[in-house]
C-alpha positions as CSV (number, residue, x, y, z in Angstrom):
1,X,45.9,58.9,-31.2
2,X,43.5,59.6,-28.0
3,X,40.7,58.3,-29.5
4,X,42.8,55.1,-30.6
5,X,44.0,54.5,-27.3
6,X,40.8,55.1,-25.5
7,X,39.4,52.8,-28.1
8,X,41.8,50.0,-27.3
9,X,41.5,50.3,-23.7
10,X,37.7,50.1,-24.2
11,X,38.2,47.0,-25.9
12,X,40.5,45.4,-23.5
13,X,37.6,46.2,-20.6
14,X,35.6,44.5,-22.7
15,X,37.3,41.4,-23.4
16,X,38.6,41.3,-19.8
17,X,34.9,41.8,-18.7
18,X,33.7,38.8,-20.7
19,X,36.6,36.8,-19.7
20,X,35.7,37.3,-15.8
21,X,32.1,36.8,-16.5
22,X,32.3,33.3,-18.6
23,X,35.1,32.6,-15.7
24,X,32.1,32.9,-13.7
25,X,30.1,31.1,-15.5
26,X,32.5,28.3,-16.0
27,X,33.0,28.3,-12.1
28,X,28.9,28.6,-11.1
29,X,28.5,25.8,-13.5
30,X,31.4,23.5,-12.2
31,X,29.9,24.4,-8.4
32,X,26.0,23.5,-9.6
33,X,27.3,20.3,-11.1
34,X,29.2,19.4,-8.0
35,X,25.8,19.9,-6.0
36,X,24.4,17.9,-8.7
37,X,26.4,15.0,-8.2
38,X,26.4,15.4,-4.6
39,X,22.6,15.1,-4.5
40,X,21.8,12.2,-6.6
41,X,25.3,10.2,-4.5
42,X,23.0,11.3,-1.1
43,X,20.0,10.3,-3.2
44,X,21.6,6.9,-4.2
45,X,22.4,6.0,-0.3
46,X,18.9,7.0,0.5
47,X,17.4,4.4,-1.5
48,X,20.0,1.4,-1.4
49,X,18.2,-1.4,0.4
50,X,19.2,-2.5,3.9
51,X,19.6,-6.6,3.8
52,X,20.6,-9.3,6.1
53,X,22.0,-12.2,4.8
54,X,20.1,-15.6,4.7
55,X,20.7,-19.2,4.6
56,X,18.1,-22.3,4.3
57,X,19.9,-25.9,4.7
58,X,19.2,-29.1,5.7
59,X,22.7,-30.2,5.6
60,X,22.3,-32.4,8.8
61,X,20.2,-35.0,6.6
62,X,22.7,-36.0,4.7
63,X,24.7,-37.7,7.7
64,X,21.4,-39.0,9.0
65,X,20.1,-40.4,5.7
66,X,19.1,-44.1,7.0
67,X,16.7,-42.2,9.3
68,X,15.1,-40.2,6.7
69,X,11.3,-41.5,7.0
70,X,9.8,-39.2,4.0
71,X,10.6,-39.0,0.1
72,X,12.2,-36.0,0.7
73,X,14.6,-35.4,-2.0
74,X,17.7,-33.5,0.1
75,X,19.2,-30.6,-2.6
76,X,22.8,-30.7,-3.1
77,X,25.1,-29.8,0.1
78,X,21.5,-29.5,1.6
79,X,21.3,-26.1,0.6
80,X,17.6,-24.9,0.2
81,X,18.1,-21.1,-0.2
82,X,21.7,-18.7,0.2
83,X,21.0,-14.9,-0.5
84,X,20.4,-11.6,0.6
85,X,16.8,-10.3,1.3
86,X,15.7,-6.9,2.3
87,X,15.2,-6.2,5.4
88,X,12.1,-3.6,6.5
89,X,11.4,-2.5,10.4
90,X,9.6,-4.4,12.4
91,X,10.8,-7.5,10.0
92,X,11.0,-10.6,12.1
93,X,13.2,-14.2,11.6
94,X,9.9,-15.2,10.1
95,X,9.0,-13.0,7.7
96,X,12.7,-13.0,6.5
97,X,12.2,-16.5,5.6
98,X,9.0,-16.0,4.1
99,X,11.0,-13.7,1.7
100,X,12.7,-16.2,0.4
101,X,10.1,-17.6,-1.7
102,X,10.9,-21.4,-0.3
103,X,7.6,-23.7,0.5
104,X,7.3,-22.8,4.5
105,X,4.4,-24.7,6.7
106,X,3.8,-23.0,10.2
107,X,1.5,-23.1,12.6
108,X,1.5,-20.5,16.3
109,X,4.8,-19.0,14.7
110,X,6.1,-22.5,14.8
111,X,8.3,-23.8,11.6
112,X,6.7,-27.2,10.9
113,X,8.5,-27.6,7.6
114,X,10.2,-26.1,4.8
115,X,10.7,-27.4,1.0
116,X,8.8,-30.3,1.5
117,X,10.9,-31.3,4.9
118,X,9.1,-31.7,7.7
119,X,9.5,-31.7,12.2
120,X,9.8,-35.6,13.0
121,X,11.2,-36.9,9.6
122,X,14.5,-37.8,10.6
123,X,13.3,-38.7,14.0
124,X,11.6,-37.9,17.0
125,X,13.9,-34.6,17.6
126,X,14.0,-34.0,14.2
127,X,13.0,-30.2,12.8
128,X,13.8,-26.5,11.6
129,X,15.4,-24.5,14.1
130,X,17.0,-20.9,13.3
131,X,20.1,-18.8,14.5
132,X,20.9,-15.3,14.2
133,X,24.5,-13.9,14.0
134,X,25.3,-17.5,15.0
135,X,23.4,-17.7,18.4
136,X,20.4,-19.1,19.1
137,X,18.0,-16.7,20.1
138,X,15.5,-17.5,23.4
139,X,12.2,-16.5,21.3
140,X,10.0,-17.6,18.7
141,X,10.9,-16.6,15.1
142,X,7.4,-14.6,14.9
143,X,8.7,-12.4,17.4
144,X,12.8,-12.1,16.9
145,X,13.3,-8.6,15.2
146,X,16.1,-8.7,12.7
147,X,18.6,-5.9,11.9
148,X,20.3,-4.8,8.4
149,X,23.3,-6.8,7.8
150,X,22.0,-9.5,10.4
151,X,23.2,-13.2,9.5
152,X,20.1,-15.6,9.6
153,X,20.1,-19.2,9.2
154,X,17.2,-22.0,9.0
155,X,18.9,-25.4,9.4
156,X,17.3,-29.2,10.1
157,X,18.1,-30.4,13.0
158,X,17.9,-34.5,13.2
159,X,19.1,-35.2,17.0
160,X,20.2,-33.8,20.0
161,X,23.6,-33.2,18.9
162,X,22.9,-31.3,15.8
163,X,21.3,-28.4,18.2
């Protein structure tokens, strides 16, 4: 009956052993899947892009269309480009548009025309001027550093009051 009982309680240590043990192992396996997914979320936020927010238009034309002295075929609502585009340091107005992909012409960091539209077609104060969060910044596009999540916008101007 000793031996029996000895036996029984031996087997109970065991079981109760390799209950604790895969308990561990259940547990060190939920914890190094945790730090899994933990990793690849940090990893995920690492690599998502930084972008500002860009917008091309020439919507100005359309109100000014007797003065249009080119061919210049204005897109619908005079939008030429709406998007987001990623935004590197150092990136400036400029570049940003040049990431666009639309047709740009420039000369000295000046904007002479975009998508075929060009300074002086709808006038003598006629051409591309840009903004950024809605203001109108006090230096050339070459040199105005934009910022994640910065609004820019490229718009035609056709007279005074369109500034």
């Amino acid at each position: 009956m000793r031996k029996l009982l000895v036996w029984v309680i031996g087997v109970v240590m065991a079981a109760s052993l390799t209950a604790c043990s895969g308990g561990s192992q259940n547990a060190s396996s939920e914890t190094t899947e945790a730090a899994k997914a933990t990793t690849e979320a940090a990893a995920d936020t690492d690599q998502k892009e930084q972008t500002c927010s860009v917008e091309v238009t020439c919507a100005n034309v359309l109100d000014h269309e007797d003065d249009l002295e080119s061919n210049y075929k204005i897109p619908s609502k005079g939008e030429i480009y709406s998007g987001d585009v990623e935004v590197e340091e150092d990136e400036t107005a400029m570049t940003i548009l040049e990431k666009t992909g639309v047709t740009i012409d420039k000369k000295d960091g000046y904007v002479q025309g975009i998508d075929g539209l060009y300074a002086g077609d709808c006038g003598d104060y006629s051409g591309w001027m840009y903004q950024v969060n809605g203001k109108t910044p006090d230096v050339g596009a070459d040199e105005y550093k934009v910022n994640e999540g910065d609004e820019v916008q490229w718009y035609y101007v056709c007279d005074e009051e369109d500034f």
